[in-house]
Residue, then its C-alpha position, 0 to 999 in steps of 0.5 A: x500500500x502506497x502512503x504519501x505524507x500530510x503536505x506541510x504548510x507553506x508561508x508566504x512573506x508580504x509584498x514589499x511596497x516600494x516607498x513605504x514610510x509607515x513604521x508599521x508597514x517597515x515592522x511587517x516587513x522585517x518581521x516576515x519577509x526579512x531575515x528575523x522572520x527567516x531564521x525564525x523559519x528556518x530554525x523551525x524547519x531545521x529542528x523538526x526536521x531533526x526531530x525527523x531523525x530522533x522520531x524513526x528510530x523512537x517508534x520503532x523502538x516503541x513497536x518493540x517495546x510494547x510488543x515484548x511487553x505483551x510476550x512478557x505478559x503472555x510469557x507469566x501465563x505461561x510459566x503458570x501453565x508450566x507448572x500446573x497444566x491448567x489456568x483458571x478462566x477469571x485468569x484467562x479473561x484478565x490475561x486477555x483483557x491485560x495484553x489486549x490479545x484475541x489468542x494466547x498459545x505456547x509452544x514447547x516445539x513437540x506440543x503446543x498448548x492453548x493458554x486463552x483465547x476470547x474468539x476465533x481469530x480470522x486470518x493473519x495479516x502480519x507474523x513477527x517474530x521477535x528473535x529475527x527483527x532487525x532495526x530496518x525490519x522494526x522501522x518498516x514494520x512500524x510505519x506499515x501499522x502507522x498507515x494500516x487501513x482495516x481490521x486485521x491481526x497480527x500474530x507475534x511470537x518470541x520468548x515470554x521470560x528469560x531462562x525458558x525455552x519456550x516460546x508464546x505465540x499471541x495474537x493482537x489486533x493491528x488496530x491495538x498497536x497502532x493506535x497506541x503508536x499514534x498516541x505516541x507519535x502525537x505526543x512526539x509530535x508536541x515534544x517537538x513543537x515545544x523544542x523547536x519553538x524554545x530554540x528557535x526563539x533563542x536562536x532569532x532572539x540571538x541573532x536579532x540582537x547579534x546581526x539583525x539589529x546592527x545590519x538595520x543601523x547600517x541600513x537607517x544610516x545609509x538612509x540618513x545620510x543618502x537624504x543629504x550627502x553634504x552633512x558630515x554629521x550624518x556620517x555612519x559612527x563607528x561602533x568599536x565591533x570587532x568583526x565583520x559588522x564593524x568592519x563593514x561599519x568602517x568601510x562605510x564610514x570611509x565611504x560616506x566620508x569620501x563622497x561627502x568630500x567629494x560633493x563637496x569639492x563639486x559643489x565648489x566648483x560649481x560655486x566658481x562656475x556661477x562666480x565667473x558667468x556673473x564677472x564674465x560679461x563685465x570684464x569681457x566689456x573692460x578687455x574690449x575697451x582696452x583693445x580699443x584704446x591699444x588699436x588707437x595707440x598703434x597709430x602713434x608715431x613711437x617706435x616703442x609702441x609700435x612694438x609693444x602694442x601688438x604683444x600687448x593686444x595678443x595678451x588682451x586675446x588670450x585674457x578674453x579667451x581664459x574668462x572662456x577657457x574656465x567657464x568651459x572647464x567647469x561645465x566639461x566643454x573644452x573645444x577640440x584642439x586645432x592642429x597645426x606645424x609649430x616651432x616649438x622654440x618660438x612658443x617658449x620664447x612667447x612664453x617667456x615675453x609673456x611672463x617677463x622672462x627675459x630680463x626677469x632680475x631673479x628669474x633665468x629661463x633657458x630655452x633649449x628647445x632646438x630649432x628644428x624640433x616641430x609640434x603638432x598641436x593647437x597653437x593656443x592650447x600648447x601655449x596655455x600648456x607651457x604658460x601654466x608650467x612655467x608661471x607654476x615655476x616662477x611662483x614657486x621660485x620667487x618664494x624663495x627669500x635666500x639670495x645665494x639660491x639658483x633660480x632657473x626654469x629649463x625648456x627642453x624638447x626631444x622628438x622621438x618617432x612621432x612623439x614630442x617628449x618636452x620637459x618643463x623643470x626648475x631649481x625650486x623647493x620640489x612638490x610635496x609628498x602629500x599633494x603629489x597623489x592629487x597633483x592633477x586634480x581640480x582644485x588640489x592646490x600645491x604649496x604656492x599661496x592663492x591658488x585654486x587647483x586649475x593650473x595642473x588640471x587644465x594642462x593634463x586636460x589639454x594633453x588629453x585632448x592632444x592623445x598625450x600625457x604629462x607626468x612629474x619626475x621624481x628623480x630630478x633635483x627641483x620640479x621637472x614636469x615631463x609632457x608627451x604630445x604625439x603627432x596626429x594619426x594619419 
């Protein structure tokens, strides 16, 4: 016969829905959908089914017992009958009645002897003989009585007392043992329930209070500080656990610090970005102004204006284009570069009239750029390129108070294949170990007073633009700044 077992029952968690700010709702949540509720399940599920195991070889061990008890019964009849051949009928009915039999015999191998009977048993479902059972023998016979479907008897047989040779052979009804089993069972059943509830409850009181409870603060501080990045004050704070949960609380904490710094530093920048649009149109009117008075001094007849002036209308261009050049820094615009054939040397010579090198008092710029040596890039952005270089050198230079120091700012240029290797270096004071990690980072000012962190930004953007790169070589006395500017690919 084919029995299938009572379907368990299954739970079924609540639907988050997104965006609930109700504490009750977050209560529910958590205590049927989320991890409390599932380790409350599952520790359960696991100690029943452990209870699983300990129930098979307890029934069987059940089934045994309460049929050698009833042979021992049967067997006491049977040393009585030893001794005096007969039993009296009262004894009969109590022995019957005691063990719940239907037919009590002894067999004495030749002769086989009638103890008591109470009616004519019908035919024999089930024989078990006791000196033969084994422990998967008991487990099968067990669950066979469990799920026995009728009115049949089951006919025993096994020694009544210890020391006799005899044997006793009793018949029960199957419905008998099984309705004891299942008495069994369900008081297995309760035992069970009752362990299972115990240890679950400590087991998710534990682990509530030892990860449920410090997994929901990290949660509620993500949340906190997610509703404003900006205040430092909403940073995680650390607890002092010395295990993952408070490793997880450091990273945490270094990263909501991170990017609290890091807005920050975006918001600056979009501060200087609404800064320079309002002066912008202003100071634009103030250099056109200029321009126009320089256009007229043109016409005068001196030769020291006549030279002076185009110079100085070149510098105005540029000045107009820079107030471009940061606006478009800050809003990730920067044009394309315009290519073209460049004598290197002359854009460092400009460089130099530019910043009043060349007869600078304390200063010496020395361009060693040979004459032959040609770049391919944007006149303009090169320019910007060597001027934020070497206006960086004059800075750190004049800072320097000791008159015995050597000032000089060296531009050196090699071609090799179709790549310009140029080389911005000076004799001043170095860059500081601490900035050198962030030392083309917007707004990661170096040691000079007054700046803002665009200079060195600006050119490694510039180079970018070009395919190139720029890099600081530590293994020069001074600053040395090493610049790659490839020729355009054909």
């Amino acid at each position: 016969m084919k029995h299938e077992g009572a379907p368990q029952g299954s739970v079924v968690p609540s639907k988050d829905e997104a965006g609930s700010s109700g504490q009750s709702d977050l209560v529910g949540r958590y205590m049927f959908g989320g991890l409390s509720g599932k380790l409350l399940m599952m520790t359960v599920l696991f100690v029943m089914l452990a209870e699983v195991f300990i129930y098979v070889p307890s029934i069987a061990n059940f089934r045994n017992t309460w049929l050698m008890d009833r042979l021992t019964t049967a067997g006491v009849a049977a040393s009585v009958l030893a001794e005096t051949n007969t039993i009296a009928p009262r004894l009969q009915e109590e022995l019957l009645r005691t063990t719940g039999a239907v037919a009590i015999s002894l067999d004495q191998g030749t002769r086989r002897s009638l103890i008591a009977m109470s009616d004519v048993p019908g035919d024999v479902d089930v024989v078990i003989d006791m000196a033969n059972v084994t422990p998967w023998a008991s487990i099968v016979g067990s669950f066979e009585v469990l799920f026995y479907r009728g009115n049949g008897v089951m006919r025993v047989i096994g020694a009544g007392q210890m020391g006799h040779t005899e044997r006793v052979d009793v018949v029960l009804p199957i419905a008998l043992l099984q309705q004891d089993m299942l008495a069994f069972s369900g008081r297995i059943l309760a035992l069970s329930l009752v362990i299972s509830v115990i240890t679950a409850s400590l087991v998710y009181i534990t682990l509530r209070a030892l990860f449920i409870r410090p997994l929901r603060r990290l949660t509620r501080s993500m949340e906190r500080f997610a509703e404003s990045p900006e205040d430092s004050s909403r940073i995680m704070r650390i607890s002092g656990r010395r295990d993952e949960l408070g490793d997880a609380e450091i990273r945490l904490a270094a990263m909501e610090e991170a990017l609290s710094r890091a807005l920050h530093q975006k918001q600056r920048l979009a501060d200087l970005g609404l800064a320079v649009s309002k002066i912008n149109h202003d100071l634009r009117n103030l250099l056109a102004s200029a321009q126009l008075f320089l256009e007229r001094l043109e016409h005068v007849p001196d030769p020291t204006v006549s030279r002076l002036a185009p110079k100085i209308l070149a510098t105005l261009d540029r000045a107009v284009g820079y107030t471009q050049a940061v606006m478009s820094y800050g809003k990730a615009q920067e044009s394309a570069p315009q290519r073209r054939l460049l004598a290197l040397q002359r854009v460092g010579d400009d460089v130099a009239d530019v910043l009043g090198l060349v007869d600078h008092e304390n200063v010496a710029f020395e361009n060693k750029v040979p004459v032959e040596i040609e770049i391919d890039a944007d006149p303009e952005q090169i320019f910007r390129v060597l001027l934020n270089l070497v206006r960086n050198a004059v800075q750190a230079l004049e800072t320097e108070k000791d008159e015995t120091l050597v000032r000089r700012i060296t531009l050196e240029a090699e071609r090799r294949g179709t790549c310009v290797h140029v080389t911005v270096s000076d004799t001043g004071p170095g860059i500081p170990d601490n900035i050198k990690s962030a030392l083309f980072k917007a707004f990661h000012s170096g040691s000079k007073q007054g700046g803002i962190g665009l200079g060195l930004a600006i050119v490694a953007e510039l180079l970018k633009a070009h395919g190139g790169k720029i890099k600081l070589d530590d293994t020069r006395p001074g600053t040395c700044f090493c610049l790659e500017v490839p020729d355009r690919a054909i």
